[in-house]
C-alpha positions in Angstrom: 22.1 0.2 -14.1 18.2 0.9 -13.3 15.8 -1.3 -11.9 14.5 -4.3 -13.7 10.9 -3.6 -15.4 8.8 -5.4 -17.7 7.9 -3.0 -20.3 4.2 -3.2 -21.5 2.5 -1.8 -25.0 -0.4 0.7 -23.9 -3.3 2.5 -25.4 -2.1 5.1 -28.1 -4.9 7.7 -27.7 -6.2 9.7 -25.4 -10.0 9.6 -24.5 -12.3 12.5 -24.8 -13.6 11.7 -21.6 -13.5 8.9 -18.2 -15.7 8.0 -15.6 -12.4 8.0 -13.5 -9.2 9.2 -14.4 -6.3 7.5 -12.1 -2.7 9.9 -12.3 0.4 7.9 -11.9 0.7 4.0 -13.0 2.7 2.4 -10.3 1.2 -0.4 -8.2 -1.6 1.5 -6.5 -2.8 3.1 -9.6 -2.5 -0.1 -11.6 -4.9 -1.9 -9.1 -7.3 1.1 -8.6 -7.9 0.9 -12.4 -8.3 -2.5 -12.0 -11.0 -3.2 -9.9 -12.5 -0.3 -11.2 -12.7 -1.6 -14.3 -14.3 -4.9 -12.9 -17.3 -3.2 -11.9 -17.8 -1.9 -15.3 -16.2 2.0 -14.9 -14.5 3.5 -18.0 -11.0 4.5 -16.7 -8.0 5.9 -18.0 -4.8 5.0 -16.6 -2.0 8.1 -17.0 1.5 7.1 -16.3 4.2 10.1 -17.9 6.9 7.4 -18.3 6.4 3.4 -17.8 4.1 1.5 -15.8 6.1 0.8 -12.8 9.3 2.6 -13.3 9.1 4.2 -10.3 9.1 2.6 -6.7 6.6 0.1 -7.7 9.6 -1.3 -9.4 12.8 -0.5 -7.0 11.3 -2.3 -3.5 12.0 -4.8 -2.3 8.8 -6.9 -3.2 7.3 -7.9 0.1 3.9 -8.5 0.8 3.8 -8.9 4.4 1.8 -8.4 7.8 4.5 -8.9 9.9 5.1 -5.6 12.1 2.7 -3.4 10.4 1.4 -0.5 11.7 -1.9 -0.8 13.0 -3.8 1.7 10.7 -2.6 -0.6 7.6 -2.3 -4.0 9.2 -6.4 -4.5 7.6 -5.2 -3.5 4.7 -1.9 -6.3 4.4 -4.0 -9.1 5.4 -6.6 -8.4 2.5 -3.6 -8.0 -0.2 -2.6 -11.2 0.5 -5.9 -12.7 -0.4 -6.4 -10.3 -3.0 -3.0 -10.7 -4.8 -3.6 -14.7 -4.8 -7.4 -13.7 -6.5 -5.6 -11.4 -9.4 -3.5 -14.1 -10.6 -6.5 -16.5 -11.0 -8.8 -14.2 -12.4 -6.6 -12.8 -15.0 -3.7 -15.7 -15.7 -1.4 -12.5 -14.7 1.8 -13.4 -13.6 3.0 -10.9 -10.8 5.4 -13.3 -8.9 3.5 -13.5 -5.7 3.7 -15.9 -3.4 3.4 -17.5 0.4 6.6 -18.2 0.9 6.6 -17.0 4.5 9.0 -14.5 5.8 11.7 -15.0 8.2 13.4 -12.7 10.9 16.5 -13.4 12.5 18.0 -11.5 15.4 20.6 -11.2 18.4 19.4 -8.1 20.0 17.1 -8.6 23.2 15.1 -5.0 22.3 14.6 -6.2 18.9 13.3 -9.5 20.0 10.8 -7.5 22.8 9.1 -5.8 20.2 8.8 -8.3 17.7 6.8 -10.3 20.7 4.8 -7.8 22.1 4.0 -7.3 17.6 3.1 -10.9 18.1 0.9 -10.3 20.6 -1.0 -7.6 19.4 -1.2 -9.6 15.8 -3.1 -12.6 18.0 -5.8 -9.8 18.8 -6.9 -9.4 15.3 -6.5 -12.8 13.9 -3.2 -12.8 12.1 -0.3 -16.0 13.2 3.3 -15.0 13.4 5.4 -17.2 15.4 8.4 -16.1 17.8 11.2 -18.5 17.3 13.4 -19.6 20.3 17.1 -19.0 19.9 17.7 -23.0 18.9 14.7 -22.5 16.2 15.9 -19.4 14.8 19.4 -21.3 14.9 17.9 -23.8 13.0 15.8 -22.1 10.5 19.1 -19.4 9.6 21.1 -22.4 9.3 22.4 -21.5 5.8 24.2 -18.4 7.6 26.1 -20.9 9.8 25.4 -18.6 12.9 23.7 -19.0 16.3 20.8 -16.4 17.0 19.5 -15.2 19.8 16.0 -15.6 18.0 13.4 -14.2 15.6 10.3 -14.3 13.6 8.7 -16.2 11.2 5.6 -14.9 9.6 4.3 -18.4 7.6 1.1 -16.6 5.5 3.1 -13.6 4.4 5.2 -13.8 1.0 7.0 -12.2 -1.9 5.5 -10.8 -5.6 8.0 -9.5 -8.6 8.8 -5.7 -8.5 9.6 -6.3 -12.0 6.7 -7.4 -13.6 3.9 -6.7 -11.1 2.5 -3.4 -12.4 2.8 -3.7 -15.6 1.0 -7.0 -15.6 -1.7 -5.5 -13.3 -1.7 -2.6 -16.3 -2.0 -5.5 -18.9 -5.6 -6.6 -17.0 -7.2 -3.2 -17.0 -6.8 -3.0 -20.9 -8.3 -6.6 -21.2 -11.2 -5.2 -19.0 -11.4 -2.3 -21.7 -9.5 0.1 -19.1 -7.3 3.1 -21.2 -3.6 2.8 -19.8 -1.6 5.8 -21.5 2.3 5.9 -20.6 4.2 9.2 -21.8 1.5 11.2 -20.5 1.4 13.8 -17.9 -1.2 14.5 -16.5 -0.3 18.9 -15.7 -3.1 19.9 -13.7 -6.9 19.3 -12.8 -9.8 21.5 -14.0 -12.9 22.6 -12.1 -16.3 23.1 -12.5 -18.4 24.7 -10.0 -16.2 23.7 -7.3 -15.3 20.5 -8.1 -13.2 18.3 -10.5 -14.5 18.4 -14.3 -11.3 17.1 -15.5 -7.4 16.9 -15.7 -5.0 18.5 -18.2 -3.0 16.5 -19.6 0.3 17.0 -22.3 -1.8 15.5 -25.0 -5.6 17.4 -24.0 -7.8 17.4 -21.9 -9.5 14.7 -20.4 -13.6 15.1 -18.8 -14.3 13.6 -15.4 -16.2 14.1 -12.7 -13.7 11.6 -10.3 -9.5 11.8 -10.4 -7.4 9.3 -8.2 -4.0 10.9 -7.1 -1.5 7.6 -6.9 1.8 9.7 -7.9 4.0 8.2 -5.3 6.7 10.7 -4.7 5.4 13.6 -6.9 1.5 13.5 -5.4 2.6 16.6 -2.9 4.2 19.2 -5.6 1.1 18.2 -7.7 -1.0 18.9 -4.9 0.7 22.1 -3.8 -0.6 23.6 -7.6 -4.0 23.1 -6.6 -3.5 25.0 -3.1 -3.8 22.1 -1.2 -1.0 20.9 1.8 0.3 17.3 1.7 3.2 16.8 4.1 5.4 14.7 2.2 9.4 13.9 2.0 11.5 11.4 0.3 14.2 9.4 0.9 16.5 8.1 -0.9 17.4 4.3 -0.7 19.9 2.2 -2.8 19.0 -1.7 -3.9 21.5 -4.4 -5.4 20.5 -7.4 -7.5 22.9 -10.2 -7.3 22.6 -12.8 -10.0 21.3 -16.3 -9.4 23.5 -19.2 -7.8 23.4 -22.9 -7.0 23.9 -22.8 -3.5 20.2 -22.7 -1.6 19.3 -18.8 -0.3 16.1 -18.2 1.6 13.2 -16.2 -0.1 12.9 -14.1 2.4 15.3 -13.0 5.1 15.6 -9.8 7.1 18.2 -9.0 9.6 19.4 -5.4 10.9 22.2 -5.4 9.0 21.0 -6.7 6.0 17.9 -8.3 3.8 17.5 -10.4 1.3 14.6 -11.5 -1.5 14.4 -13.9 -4.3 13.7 -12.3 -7.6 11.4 -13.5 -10.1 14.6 -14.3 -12.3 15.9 -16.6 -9.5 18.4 -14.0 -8.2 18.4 -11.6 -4.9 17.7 -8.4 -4.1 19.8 -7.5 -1.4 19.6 -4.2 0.9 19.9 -2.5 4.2 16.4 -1.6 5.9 15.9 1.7 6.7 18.6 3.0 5.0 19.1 6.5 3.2 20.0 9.7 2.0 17.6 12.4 2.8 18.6 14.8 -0.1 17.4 18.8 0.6 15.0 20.3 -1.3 12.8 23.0 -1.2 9.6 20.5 -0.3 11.5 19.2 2.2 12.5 22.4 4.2 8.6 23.5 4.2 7.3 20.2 5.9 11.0 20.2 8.0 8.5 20.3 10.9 6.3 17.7 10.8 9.2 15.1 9.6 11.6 16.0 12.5 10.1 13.5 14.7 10.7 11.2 12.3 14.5 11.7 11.5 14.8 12.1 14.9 13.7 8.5 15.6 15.7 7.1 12.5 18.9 9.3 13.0 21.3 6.3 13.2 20.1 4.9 9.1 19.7 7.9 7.4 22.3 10.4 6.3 22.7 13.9 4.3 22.4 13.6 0.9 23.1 16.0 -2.6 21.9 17.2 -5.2 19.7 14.6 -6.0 16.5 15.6 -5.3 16.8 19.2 -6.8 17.8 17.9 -10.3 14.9 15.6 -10.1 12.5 17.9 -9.3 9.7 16.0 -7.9 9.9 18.4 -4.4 9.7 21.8 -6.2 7.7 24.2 -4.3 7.1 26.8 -7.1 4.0 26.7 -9.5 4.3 25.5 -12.9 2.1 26.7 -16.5 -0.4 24.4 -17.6 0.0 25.4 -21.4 3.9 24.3 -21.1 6.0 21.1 -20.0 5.8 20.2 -16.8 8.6 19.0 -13.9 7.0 15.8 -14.8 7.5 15.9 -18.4 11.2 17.0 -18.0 11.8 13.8 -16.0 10.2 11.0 -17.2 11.2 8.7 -14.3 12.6 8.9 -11.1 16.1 7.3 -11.4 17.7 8.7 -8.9 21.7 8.0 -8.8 22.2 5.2 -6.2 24.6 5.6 -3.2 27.7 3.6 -3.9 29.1 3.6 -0.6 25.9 1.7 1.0 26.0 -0.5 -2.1 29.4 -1.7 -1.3 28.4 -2.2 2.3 25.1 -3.6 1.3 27.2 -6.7 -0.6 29.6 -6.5 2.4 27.2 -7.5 5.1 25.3 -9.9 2.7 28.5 -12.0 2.0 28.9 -12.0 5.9 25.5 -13.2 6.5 25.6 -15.9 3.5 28.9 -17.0 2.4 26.8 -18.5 -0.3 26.1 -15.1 -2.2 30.2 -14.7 -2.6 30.9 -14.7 -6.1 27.5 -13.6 -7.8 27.8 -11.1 -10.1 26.0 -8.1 -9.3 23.3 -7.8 -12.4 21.7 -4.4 -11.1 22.1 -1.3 -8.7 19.3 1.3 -8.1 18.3 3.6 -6.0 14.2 5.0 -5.8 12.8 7.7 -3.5 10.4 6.9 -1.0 7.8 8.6 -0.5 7.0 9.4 2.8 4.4 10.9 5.7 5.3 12.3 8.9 3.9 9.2 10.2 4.4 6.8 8.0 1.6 5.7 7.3 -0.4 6.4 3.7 -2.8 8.9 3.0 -5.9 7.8 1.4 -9.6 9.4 1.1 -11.3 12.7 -1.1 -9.9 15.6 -0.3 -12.6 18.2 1.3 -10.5 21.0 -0.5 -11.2 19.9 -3.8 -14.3 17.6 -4.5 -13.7 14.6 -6.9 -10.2 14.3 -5.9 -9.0 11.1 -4.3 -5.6 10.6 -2.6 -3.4 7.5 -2.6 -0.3 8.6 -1.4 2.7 8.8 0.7 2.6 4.7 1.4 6.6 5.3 2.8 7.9 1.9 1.1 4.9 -0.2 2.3 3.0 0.8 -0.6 3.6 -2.6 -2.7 2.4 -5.2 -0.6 -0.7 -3.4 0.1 -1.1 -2.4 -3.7 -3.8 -4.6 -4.4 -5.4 -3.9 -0.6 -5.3 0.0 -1.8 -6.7 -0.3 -4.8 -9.7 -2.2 -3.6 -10.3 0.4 -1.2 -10.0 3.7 -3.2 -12.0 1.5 -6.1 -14.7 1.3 -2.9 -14.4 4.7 -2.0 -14.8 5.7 -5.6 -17.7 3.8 -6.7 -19.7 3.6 -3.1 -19.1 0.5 -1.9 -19.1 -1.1 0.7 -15.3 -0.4 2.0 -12.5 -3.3 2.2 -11.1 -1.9 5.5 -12.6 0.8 7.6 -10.7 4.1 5.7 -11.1 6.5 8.5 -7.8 5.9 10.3 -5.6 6.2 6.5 -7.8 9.5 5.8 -4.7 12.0 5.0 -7.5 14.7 7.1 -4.9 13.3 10.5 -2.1 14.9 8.8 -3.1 18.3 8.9 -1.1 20.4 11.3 -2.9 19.7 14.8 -2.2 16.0 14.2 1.2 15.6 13.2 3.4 12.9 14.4 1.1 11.0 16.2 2.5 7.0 15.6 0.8 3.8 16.1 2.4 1.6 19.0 2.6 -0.7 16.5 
């Protein structure tokens, strides 16, 4: 069983020629097109399988500020705003809503931090509110369990993993955007030093501007060009339960387990953090920048297989541009999900809320997240190769900030005025003399 998706009708050709072309149609792409298209742009929106079928599908579809980093806490605040302002511009339905988020805890280190979060958050403006042990009792009451304390973020909320993109995708064509599915995009041409166009599987494609939003694949496509992207994924496994009478919150995180209302009426249910890191050749050449990471996270993430090789999104050899690609050999990332943590996943969800006990399970996925050495995305031109823009490596944060993103790279693109000051997100702090370096917060 894959992830729910709502599958959309595209463009059937190909044009001859874009003011931008955007590569890869999850949620980042989908709003970049967007709000390009707003301020009058031709684009052409290249997805090689469906709209969404990737990541932007297999999250768990929270748009949150809550214990962001720093560097993209600008850019969650915005989204919210900005994913209200889609749905009444366009009568899109992506699911979102303020439903508020709630965090429930007995550990006295977890509480700490999400306080001293809470203070920081007071600095720029955003409310989050520290619950007492008898409020965070109250508010978890439907786990029948006393808590030490926790979190509730009120102005933070949920949107539909299923239908988000694609209905984002949907609005681009209405604004006279191109949105081709089953089309790779297998490399970019040059011109004097700088983009004059992409290659695609059905032609080629003139344009002076490309936007690079291909979630777990963006590094191998970058490595083709000559250019270094430290990148890894990892692998993380999602169940769906079916809908129920008995009342479940929206939203509900606690370390062993979290919990999010579908736009079906169901729950997605998951362990945070979570993973398989499966080996690849990608992998072992960035092995140094992401040890701090795995280092820090060694307690939720394990070995993995094979996975990652027969997918073949972490290749590190060069590919022919008159042939099919990696990308054309695997349409979608579908990775096979990790039984084991599934079972456990339902385990600790039954033991949290008695109420889930006897759902059926309607889906089981797993999706690899794409990840930088800090976690954080990379997103500006890149000096190596003029024209090209990368929106990248968003390491599971990427949906709630879609529509945030796509503002900011639409800014970046067309000279604007920016959304959120870029410089901090610009994937230039990744290079080698930088890595590693984390946000307190």
């Amino acid at each position: 069983m894959s992830a729910p998706l709502l599958q959309i009708e595209s463009s059937s050709e190909a044009p001859a020629s874009a003011d931008i072309v955007i590569i890869g149609g999850g949620i980042i792409g989908a709003f970049t097109a967007y709000y390009l298209a707003q301020r009058g742009f031709s684009v052409a929106l290249l997805e090689k399988g469906r709209i969404g079928a990737e990541q932007s599908s297999r999250n768990w579809g929270w748009c949150r500020q809550q214990n962001r980093d720093a560097r993209e806490l600008p850019l969650a605040t915005k989204s919210l705003e900005l994913w209200e302002r889609f749905a009444a511009e366009t009568g899109e339905e992506t699911g979102f809503r303020r439903c508020g988020l709630l965090y429930l805890s007995n550990d006295d280190e977890e509480l700490a931090t999400w306080a001293r979060w809470r203070d920081f958050a007071r600095t720029v403006g955003v409310t989050t509110h520290v619950l007492s042990g008898a409020e965070a009792t109250e508010r978890g009451g439907m786990t029948g369990r006393q808590w030490r304390g926790g979190v509730f973020a009120p102005t933070d909320g949920i949107a539909d993993p299923a239908s988000a993109a694609p209905a984002v995708a949907r609005a681009v064509m209405k604004l006279g955007g191109c949105v081709l599915q089953r089309c790779a995009v297998r490399g970019i041409e040059t011109a004097a030093g700088r983009v004059a166009g992409v290659i695609t599987e059905r032609g080629v494609i003139r344009t002076r501007i490309v936007v690079l939003s291909a979630g777990a694949w963006a590094s191998s496509f970058l490595h083709q060009h000559g250019i270094r992207f430290p990148q890894a994924t990892i692998r993380q496994t999602v169940m769906a339960l079916a809908t129920g009478p008995e009342p479940i919150p929206d939203a509900l995180y606690t370390a062993n387990v979290a919990c999010t209302r579908r736009g079906d009426g169901g729950h997605t249910i998951a362990i945070s953090g979570r993973g398989r890191i499966d080996p690849t050749p990608q992998l072992l050449r960035f092995a140094t920048d992401f040890l701090p990471m795995f280092v820090r996270r060694w307690r939720k993430l394990s070995p993995g297989g094979f996975e990652g090789v027969r997918a073949g999104h972490e290749r590190w050899s060069r590919w022919s541009l008159d042939r099919p690609t990696p990308m054309e050999l695997v349409r979608i990332l579908d990775p096979a999900p990790d039984l084991a943590t599934a079972r456990l996943t339902r385990e600790r969800a039954e033991t949290l809320l008695p109420a889930f006990k006897g759902r059926a399970v309607t889906a089981i996925w797993a999706g690899f997240v794409d990840t930088t050495p800090d976690g954080v995305p990379g997103i500006g031109e890149l000096s190596q190769l003029p024209g090209l823009v990368l929106a990248a490596g968003f390491s599971g944060h990427g949906f709630g900030i879609g529509p945030g993103s796509g503002h900011l790279v639409a800014d970046l693109v067309s000279g604007g005025q920016p959304l959120v000051d870029p410089e901090p997100l610009h994937p230039r702090r990744l290079e080698k003399s930088s890595w590693g370096a984390v946000s307190d917060f």
